[in-house]
ROMAR-186494 format. One record per atom (N, C-alpha, C): residue in one letter; x, y, z. Coordinates in steps of 0.05 Angstrom, whole numbers, plus 5000, padded with zeros to 4 digits. Each point is the difference from the previous one (the first is absolute). Layout:
# ROMAR-186494
aXYZ
...
***
This chain:
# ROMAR-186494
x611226919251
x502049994978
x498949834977
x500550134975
x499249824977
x501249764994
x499449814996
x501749784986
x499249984976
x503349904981
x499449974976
x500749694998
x497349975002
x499949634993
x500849914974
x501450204981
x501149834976
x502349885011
x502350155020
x501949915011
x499849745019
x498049975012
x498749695016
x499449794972
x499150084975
x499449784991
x502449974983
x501750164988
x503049924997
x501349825012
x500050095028
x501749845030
x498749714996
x496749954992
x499349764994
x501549804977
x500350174990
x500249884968
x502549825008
x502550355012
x502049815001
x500849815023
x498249955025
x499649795007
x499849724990
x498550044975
x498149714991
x503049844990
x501550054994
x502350014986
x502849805011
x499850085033
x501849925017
x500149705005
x502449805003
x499749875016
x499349985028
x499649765009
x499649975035
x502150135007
x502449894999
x501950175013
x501550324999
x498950074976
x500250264991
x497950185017
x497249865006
x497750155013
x501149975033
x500949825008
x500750035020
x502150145018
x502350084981
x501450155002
x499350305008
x498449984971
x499250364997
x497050065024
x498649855011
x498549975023
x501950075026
x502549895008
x501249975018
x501650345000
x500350114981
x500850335001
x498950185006
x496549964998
x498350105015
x499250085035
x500650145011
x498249975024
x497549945005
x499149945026
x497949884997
x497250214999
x501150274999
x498150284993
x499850034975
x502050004979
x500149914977
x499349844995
x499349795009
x498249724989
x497749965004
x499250145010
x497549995019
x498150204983
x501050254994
x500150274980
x498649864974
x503149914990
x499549864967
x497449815003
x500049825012
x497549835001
x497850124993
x498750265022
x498150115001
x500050094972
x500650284984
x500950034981
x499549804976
x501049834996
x499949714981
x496550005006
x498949925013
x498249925010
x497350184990
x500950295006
x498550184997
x499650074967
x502949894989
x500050054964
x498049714997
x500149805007
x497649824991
x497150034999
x500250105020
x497650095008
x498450214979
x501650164994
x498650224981
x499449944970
x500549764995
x498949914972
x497550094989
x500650244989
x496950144989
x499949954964
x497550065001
x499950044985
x501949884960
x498449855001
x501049674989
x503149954996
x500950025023
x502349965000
x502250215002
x499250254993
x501550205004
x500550145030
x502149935012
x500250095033
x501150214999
x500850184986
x501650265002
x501050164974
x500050205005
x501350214987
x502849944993
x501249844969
x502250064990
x502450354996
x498050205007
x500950105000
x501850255030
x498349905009
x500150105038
x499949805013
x497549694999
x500949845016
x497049995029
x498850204984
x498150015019
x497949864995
x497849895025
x498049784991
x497250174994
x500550264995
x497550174999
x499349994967
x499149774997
x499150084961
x497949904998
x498250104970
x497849994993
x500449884971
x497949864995
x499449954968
x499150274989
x501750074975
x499450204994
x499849924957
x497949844991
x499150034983
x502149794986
x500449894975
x501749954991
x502050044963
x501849845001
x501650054983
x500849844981
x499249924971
x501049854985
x498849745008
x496550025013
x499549785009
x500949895026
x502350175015
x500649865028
x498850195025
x500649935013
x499250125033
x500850195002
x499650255008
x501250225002
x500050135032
x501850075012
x501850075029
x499150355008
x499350045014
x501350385013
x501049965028
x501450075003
x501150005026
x499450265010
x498650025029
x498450165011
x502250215018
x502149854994
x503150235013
x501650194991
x501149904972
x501550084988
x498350044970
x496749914998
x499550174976
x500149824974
x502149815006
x501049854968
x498649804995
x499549954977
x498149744989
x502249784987
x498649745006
x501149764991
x498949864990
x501449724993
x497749764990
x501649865019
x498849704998
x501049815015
x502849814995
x500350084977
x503349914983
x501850225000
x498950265024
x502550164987
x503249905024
x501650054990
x502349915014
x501549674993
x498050034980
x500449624997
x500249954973
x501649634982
x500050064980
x498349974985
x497349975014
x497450014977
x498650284989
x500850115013
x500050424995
x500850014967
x497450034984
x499549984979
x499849854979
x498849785016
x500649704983
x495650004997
x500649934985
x497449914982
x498349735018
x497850095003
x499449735008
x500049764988
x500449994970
x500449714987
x502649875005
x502050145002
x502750065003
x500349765028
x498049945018
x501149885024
x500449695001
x498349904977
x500849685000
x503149994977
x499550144987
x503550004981
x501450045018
x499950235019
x502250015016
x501249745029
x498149925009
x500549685006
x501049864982
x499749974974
x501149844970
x502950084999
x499550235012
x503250144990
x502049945027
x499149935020
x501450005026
x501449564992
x497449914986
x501549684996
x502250004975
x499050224996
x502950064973
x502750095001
x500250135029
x501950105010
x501449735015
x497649925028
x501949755011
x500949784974
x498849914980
x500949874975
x502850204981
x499950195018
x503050124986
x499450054969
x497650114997
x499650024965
x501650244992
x501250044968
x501050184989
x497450335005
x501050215000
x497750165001
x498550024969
x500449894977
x498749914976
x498849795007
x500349785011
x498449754998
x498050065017
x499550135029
x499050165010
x497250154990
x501650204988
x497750124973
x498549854995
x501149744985
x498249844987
x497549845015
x501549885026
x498549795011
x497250255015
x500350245014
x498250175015
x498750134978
x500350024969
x498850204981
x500050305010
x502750055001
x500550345012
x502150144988
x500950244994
x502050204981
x502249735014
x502150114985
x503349995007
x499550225023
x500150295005
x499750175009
x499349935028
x497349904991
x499449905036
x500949745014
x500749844987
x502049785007
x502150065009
x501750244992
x502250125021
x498850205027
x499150144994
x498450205015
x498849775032
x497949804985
x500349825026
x502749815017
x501349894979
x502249955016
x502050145013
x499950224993
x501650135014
x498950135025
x496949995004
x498350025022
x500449855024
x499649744983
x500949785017
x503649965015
x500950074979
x503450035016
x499850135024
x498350254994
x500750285017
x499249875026
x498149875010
x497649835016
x502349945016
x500949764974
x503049835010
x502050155023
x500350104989
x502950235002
x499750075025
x496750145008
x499650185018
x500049755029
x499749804992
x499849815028
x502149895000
x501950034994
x502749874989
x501750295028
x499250264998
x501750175014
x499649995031
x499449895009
x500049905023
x501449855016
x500749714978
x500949765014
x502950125012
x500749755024
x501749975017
x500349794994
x503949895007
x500249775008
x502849975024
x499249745008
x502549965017
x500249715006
x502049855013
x500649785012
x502250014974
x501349674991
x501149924979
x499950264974
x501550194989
x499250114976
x502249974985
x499049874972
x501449984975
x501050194986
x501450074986
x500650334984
x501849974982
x499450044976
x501149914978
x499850314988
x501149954971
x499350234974
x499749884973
x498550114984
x499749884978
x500050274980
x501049874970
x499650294992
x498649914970
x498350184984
x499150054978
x500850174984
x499949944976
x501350264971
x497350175010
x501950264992
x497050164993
x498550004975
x497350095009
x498549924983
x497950314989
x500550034983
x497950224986
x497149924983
x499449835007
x497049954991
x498950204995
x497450054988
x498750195000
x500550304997
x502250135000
x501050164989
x501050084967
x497950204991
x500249934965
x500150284989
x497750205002
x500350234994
x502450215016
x501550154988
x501350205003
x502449885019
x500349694994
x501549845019
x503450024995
x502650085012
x501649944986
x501449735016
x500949814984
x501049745016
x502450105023
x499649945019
x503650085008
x502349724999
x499549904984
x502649764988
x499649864982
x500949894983
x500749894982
x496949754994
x499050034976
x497649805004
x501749685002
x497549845020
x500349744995
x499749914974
x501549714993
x500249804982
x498949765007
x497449934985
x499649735000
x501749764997
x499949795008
x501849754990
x502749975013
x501850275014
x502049965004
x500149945031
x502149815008
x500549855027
x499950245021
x500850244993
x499850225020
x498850304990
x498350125011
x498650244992
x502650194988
x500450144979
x501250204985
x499150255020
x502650105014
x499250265025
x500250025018
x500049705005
x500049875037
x502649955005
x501450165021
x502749905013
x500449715015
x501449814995
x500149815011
x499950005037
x499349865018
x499049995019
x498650165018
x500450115022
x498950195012
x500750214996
x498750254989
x501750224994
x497250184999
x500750254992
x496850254994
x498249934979
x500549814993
x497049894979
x498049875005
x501249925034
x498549755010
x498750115025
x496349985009
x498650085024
x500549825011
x500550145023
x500949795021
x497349995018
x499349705005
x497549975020
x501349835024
x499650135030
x500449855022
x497849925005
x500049735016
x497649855008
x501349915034
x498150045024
x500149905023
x498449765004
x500249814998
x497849735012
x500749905020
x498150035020
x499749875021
x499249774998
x500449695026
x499949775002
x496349974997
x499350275012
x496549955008
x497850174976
x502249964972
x499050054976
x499850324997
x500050115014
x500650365001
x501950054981
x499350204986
x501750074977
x500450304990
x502450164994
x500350304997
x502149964981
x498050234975
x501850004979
x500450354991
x501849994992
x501450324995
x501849964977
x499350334989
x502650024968
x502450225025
x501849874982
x502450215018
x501550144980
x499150004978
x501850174974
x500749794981
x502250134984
x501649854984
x501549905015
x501449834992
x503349825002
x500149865043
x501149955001
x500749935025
x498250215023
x499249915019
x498150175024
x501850155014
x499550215001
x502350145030
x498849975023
x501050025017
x499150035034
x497550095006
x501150324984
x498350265007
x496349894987
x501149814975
x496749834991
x499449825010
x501549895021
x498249745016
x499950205031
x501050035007
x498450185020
x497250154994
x499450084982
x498150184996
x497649744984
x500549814990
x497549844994
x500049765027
x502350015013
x498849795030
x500150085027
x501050295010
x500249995015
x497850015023
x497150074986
x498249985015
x497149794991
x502049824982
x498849674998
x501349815005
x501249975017
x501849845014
x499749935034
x498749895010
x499550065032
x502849905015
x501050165010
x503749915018
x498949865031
x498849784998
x499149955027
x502149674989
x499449885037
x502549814999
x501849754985
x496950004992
x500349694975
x500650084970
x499850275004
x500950044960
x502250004998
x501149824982
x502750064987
x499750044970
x501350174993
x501250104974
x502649734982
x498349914982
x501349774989
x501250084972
x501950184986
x500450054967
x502149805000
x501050114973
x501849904980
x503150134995
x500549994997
x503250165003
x500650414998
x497550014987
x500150244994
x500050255023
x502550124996
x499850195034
x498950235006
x498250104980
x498150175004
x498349985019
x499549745008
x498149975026
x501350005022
x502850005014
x500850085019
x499550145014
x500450314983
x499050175027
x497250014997
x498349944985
x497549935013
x499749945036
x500849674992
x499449915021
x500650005026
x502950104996
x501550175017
x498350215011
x499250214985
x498250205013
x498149905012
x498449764999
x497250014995
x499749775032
x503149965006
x500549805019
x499149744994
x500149904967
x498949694998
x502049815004
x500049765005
x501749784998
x500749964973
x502650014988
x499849984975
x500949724991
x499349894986
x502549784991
x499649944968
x502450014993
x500950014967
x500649724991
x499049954984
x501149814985
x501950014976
x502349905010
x503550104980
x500449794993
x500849884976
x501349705001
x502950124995
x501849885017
x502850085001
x501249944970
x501650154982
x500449854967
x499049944997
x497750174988
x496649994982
x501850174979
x499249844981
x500250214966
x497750105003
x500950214984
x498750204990
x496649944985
x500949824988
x497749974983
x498849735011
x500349895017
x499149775025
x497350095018
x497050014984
x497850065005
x499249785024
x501149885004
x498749665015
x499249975021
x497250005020
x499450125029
x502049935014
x500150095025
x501949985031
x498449865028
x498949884998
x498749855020
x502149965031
x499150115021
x501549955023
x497949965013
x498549735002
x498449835019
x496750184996
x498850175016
x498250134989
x500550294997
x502850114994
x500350244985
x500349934972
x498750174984
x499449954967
x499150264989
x499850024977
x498750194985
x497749834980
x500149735010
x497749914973
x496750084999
x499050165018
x498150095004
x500050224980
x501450185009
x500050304987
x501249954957
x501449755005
x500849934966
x497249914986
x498749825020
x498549924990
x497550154992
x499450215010
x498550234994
x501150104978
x501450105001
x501950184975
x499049844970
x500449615003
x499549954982
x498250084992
x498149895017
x496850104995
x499650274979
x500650235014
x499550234992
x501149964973
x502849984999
x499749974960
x498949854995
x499649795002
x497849794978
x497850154999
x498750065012
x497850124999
x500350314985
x501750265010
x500450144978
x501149954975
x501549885000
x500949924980
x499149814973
x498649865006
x498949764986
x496950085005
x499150085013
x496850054998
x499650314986
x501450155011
x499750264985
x502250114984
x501649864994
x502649984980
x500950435004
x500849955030
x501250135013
x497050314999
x501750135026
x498750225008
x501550335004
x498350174986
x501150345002
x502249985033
x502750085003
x500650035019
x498750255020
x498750124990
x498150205020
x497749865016
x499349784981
x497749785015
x501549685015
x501550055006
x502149755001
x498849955034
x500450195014
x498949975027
x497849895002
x498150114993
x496950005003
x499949624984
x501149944980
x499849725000
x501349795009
x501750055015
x501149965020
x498749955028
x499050184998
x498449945027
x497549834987
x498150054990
x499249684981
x500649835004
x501849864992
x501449755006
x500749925029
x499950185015
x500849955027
x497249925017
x498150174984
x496349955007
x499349724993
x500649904978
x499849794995
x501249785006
x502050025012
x502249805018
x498750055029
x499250205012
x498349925032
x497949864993
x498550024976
x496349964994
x500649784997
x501249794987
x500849774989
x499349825019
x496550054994
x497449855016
x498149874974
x501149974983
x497349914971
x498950264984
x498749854981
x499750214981
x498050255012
x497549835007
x497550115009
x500250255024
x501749835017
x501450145033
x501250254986
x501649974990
x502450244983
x498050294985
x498149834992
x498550194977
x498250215020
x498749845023
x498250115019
x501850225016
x502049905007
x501350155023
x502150244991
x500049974962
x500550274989
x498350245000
x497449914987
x497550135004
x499950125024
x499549795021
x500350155032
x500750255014
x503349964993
x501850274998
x499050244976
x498249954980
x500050194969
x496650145022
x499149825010
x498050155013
x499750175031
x503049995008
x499550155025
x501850055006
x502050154978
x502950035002
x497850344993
x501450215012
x499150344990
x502350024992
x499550164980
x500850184981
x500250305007
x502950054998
x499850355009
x500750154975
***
């Protein structure tokens, strides 16, 4: 039987990723034919390191390739299975990047953890506007893609936060759908006062053991039918999770379905407009608020807000940079890390 060792070195990737207790878990669902299997396998993808570094066929997966001449100055691939030629960047985001292009792009990765504007950017790497988005938004996708994975459980926080929408970047053949903003005035000209359809709503889950899942659920208030479908299978229902929100009863039948322990925090004759935490010994939401802050200051004040089509993707950003929140150097390396051995489909 053929193996396609791109799927083994995936399974690696998202190994590298796990906590102890996350690896041990997902070890323990294994049998021990299945474990025994995967090892070999793993083992056998190390082993085939040919050819400077290239172990397989991006396109089949097979370890049957040859140097076959090259391209634009790089290494050139045939795969002796399926026929198709490669380079050694294809699937990845250096797939057409210039070779001068590789020390800017390190320049550009300390510009990002430094939260630079994508203009100041430009300036500091000497590169278009053009490719200053084009890479960041590389880098999000990176983000994003290791971001769809996580789980959490034990203690979970669960809040909502919401943002105006935002039309950035939308100019040609654009028509506004509301009323333009006004500078200077105490409230945006357009915007309905509190939570209502003007406003994206972002849920955030934080766990006690820094685990974190973030999701858009629409406009205005979340329904059911949208927290079921962004947690129901990032949520682990094993004995110690409890489900900790805020008054809002959209999460009921969640957790109801999902069989979590729920417990709400109500302050009995709370006004309306009485934002003030609820602390009951170590049930809280100051974890999950305190994120929230985060995320606006940082969209908000560093990139003086963001396209609501890209709202996620920097979002999850900020959440990269709240686990990494190891030093500058640590942060910068261990972005790179992921930009080099994250594939690209």
């Amino acid at each position: 039987m053929t193996v396609n060792y791109s799927i083994i070195d995936n399974l690696c990737r998202q190994a590298q990723i796990l906590n102890e207790d996350e690896l041990k878990i997902f070890l323990s669902k294994l049998d021990p034919a299945a474990k025994e299997h995967l090892q070999t396998e793993i083992f056998n993808s190390l082993s085939h390191n040919i050819n400077d570094g290239v172990e397989y066929c991006p396109h089949c997966g097979s370890i049957r390739v040859n140097k076959y001449g090259s391209f634009h100055g790089s290494q050139r691939y045939k795969c002796r299975d399926c026929k198709k030629t490669f380079t050694n960047t294809k699937n990845s985001m250096f797939f057409h990047f210039r070779k001068d292009y590789e020390q800017k792009f390190k320049k550009y990765i300390e510009c990002m953890v430094n939260k630079l504007s994508l203009h100041r950017s430009e300036e500091v790497c000497d590169i278009s506007y053009r490719c200053s988005f084009v890479w960041r938004h590389k880098i999000l996708a990176v983000i994003t893609k290791f971001a769809e994975n996580d789980k959490i459980t034990g203690l979970v926080e669960c809040d909502d936060t919401y943002f105006s929408k935002c039309f950035k970047g939308n100019h040609k053949h654009f028509q506004l759908p509301r009323k333009a903003r006004v500078r200077g005035f105490a409230h945006w000209v357009g915007d309905s006062p509190g939570v209502s359809q003007d406003k994206v709503c972002l849920s955030t889950a934080v766990g006690r053991n820094k685990s974190i899942v973030n999701g858009i659920l629409g406009y205005g208030n979340p329904s059911s039918g949208a927290i079921w479908n962004l947690y129901h299978n990032k949520i682990e229902c094993v004995e110690k999770t409890m489900f900790i929100v805020d008054g809002w009863k959209g999460y009921i039948p969640f957790a109801r379905t999902m069989g979590l322990e729920l417990k709400r925090l109500v302050m009995p004759n709370r006004k309306e407009n009485d934002h003030s935490p609820v602390v009951r010994g170590k049930y809280h939401l100051q974890n999950v608020n305190n994120y929230h802050s985060q995320i606006k200051h940082i969209i908000n004040d560093h990139y003086k807000g963001v396209a609501t089509k890209y709202l996620l993707v920097y979002v999850n950003f900020v959440k990269w940079l709240r686990i990494n929140n190891q030093g500058f150097n640590i942060s910068v390396q261990s972005m790179l890390n992921i930009c080099l051995r994250t594939v690209h489909k």
